[in-house]
C-alpha positions in Angstrom: 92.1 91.6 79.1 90.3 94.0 81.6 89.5 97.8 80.7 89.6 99.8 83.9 88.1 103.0 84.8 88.3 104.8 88.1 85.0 106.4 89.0 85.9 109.1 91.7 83.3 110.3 93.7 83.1 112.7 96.7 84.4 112.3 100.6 83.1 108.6 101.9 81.8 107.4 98.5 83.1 104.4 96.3 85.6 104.5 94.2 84.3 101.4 91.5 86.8 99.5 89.2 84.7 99.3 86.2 85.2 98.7 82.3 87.9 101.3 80.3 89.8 101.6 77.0 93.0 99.0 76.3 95.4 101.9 76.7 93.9 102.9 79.6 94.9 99.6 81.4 98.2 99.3 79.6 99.0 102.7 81.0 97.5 102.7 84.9 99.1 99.0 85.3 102.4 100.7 83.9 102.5 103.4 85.8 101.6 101.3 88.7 104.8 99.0 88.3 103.3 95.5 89.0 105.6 93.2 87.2 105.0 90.3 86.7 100.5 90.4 87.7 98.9 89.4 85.7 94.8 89.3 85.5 93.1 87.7 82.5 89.4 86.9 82.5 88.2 88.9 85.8 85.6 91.0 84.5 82.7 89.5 86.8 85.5 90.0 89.7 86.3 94.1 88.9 82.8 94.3 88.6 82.2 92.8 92.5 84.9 94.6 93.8 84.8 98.4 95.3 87.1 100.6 96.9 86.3 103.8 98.9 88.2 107.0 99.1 88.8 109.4 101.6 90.2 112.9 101.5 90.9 114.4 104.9 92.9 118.0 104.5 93.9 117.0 101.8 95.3 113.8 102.2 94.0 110.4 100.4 92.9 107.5 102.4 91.6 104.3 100.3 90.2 101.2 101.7 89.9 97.9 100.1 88.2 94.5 101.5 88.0 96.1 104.8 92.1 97.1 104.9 93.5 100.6 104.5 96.1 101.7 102.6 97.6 105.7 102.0 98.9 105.6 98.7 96.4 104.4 95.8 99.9 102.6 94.4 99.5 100.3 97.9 95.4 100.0 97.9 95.8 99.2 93.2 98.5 96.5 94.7 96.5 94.8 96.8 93.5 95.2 94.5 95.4 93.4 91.9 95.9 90.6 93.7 92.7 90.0 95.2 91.9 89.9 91.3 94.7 87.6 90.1 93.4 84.9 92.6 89.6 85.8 92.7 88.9 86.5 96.0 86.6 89.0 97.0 86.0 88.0 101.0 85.5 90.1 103.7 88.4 89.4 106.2 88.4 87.0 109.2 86.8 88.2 112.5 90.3 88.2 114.0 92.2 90.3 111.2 93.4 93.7 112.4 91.5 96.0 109.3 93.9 98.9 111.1 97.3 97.0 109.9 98.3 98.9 107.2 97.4 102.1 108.3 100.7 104.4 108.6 100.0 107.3 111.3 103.2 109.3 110.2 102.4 110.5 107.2 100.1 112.8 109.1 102.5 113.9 111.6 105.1 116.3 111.5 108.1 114.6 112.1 110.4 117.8 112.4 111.5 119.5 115.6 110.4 119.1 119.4 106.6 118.7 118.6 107.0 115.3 117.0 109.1 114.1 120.2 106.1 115.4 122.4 103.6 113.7 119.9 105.4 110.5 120.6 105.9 110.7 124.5 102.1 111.5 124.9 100.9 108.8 122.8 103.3 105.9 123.0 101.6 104.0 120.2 98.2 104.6 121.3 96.3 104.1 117.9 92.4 104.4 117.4 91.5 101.2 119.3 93.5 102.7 122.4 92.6 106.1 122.1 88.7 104.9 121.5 88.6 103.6 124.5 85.8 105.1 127.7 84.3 106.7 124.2 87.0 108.7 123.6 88.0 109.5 127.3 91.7 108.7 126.6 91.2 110.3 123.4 90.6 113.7 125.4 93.0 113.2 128.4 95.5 112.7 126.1 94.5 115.6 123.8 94.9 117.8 127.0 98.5 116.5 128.1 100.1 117.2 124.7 98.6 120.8 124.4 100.0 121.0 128.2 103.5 119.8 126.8 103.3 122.0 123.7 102.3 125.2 126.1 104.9 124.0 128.3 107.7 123.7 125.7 106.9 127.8 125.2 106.9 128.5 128.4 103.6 128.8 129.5 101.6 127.6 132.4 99.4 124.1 131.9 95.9 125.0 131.4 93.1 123.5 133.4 90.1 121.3 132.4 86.9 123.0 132.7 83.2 121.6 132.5 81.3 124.2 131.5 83.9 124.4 128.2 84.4 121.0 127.7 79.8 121.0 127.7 80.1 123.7 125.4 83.2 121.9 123.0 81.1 118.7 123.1 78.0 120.6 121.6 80.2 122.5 118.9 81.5 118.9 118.0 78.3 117.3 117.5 77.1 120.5 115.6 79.9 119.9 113.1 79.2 116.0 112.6 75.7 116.9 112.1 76.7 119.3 109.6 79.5 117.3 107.9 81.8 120.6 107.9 83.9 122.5 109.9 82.3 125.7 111.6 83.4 128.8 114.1 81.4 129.7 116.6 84.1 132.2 118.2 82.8 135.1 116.4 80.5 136.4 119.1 82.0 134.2 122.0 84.1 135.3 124.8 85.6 131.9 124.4 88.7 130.8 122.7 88.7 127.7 120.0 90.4 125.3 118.0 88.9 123.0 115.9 89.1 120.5 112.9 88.5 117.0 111.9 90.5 113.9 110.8 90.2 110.5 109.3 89.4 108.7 112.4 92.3 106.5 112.1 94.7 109.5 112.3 92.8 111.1 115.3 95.8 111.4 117.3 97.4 113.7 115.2 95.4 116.4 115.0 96.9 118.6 118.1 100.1 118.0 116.2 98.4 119.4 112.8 97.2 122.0 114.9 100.7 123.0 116.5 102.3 123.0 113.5 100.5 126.2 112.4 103.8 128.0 113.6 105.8 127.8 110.7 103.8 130.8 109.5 103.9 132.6 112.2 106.7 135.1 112.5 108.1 135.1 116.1 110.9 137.6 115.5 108.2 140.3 114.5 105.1 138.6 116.1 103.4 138.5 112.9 100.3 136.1 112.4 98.5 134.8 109.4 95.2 133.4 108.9 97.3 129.7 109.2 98.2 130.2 112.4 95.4 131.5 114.4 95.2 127.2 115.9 98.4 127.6 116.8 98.4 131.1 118.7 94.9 129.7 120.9 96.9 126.5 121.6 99.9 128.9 123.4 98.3 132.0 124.1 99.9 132.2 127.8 97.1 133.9 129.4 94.7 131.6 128.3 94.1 129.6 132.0 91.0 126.9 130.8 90.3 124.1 128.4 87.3 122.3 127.6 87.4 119.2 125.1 84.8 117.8 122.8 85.3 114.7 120.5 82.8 113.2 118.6 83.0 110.3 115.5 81.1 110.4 112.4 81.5 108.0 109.6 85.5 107.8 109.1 85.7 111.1 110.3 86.3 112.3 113.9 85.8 116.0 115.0 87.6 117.9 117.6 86.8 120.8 119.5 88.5 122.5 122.3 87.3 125.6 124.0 89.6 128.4 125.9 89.1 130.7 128.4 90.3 133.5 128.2 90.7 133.7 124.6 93.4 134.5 122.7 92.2 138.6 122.0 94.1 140.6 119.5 97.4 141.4 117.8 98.6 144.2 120.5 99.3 141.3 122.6 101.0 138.6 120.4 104.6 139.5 122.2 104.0 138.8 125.2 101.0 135.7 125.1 103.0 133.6 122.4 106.3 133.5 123.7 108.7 131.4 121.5 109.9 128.0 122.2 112.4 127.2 124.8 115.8 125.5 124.1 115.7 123.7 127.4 112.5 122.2 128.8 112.9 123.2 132.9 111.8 120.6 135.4 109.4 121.8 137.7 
């Protein structure tokens, strides 16, 4: 019988399957559900085999012989199995390793945003979006903020080279780090910023957006939550500059505004609430 122990680690590390107590495996593979698997004499294989971890914003991504998998009940599953037959192989040149990756359990699937989210990227996961590094990452990146902006009733913005010089160099700042930092303090600029498992890079103007629901429209009260969300509409706000830069399994975003969003006198009139009807123009 095997004795199991997860060994948790921090962001990127390994997660090994090693050696536990009886109960300990009794319990996990219980808890797990598996039925009817069952692994006898593997001890040499859980010893071989890894699996890595991921927590971006709070949200767990585990990979496993090169697959990925969202819930450690899906990742322990297939785990299992590689066990029960002994195979511990990388996969075949031609296997998708993205397959079993589920974007929507990082989007917000309530309300008009997640419509927009769909229309702008129409399936375009991390080997679409990847592509011209990252160009159609940012292009698309600036048409859903234009929708969003758009759905409130404000004007589109308009790309900017001097912002998007200055977003790149805030993005690569932050990879070099390995955290998230402001740099809006002292700036005239505007900025929104964050970072995602690369995978779920497409979501993250949707995470950003859906800041709102602490924001109080009827008194134009903010928090400290929404402050992404107010940049993203602020209707006075005319430029946009876009930085995007990849890191391990993280990717970081930055998008710079000009003017900036500026103060709390102004809230009524710069974030306007959404629209029930989306005119054509």
């Amino acid at each position: 019988m095997i004795f199991l122990t997860i060994l948790i680690i921090n962001f990127g590390i390994k997660i090994t399957l090693l050696k536990a107590q009886i109960q300990s495996s009794n319990n996990l593979l219980k808890n797990v559900n598996e039925g009817n698997i069952k692994i006898e004499n593997k001890v040499d294989i859980v010893d071989l085999l890894s699996i890595k971890k991921y927590n971006f914003n709070g949200r767990h991504v585990y990979k496993c012989n090169g697959r990925y998998f969202n819930t450690f009940y899906q990742v322990y599953s297939y785990a299992s199995i590689l066990l029960k037959h002994s195979i511990i192989n990388p996969p075949p040149l031609n296997t998708n390793p993205y397959s079993n990756f589920n974007i929507q359990s990082y989007i917000n699937s309530r309300g008009k945003s997640y419509y927009i989210w769909r229309a702008v990227w129409n399936g375009c996961s991390y080997e679409c979006f990847s592509q011209k590094n990252y160009g159609i990452f940012k292009e698309k990146i600036f048409k859903e903020i234009n929708f969003l902006r758009r759905y409130h009733g404000c004007n589109p913005l308009v790309s900017n080279g001097y912002l998007t010089r200055l977003a790149q160099k805030h993005a690569n700042k932050m990879a070099k780090l390995g955290k998230l930092v402001s740099l809006a303090k002292f700036s005239p600029f505007g900025e929104v910023y964050g970072a995602m498992f690369y995978l779920a890079g497409n979501a993250i103007v949707n995470k950003w957006y859906d800041e709102n629901r602490f924001y109080d429209f009827k008194n134009h009260t903010p928090t400290k939550k929404s402050k992404m969300f107010i940049q993203l509409i602020w209707k006075n706000t005319k430029q946009i500059g876009i930085g995007v830069v990849r890191k391990g399994d993280s990717i970081f975003v930055v998008c710079r505004f000009y003017p900036k969003a500026n103060g709390k006198r102004h809230l009524k009139k710069n974030v306007p609430p959404p629209l029930k009807i989306i005119h054509k123009n």
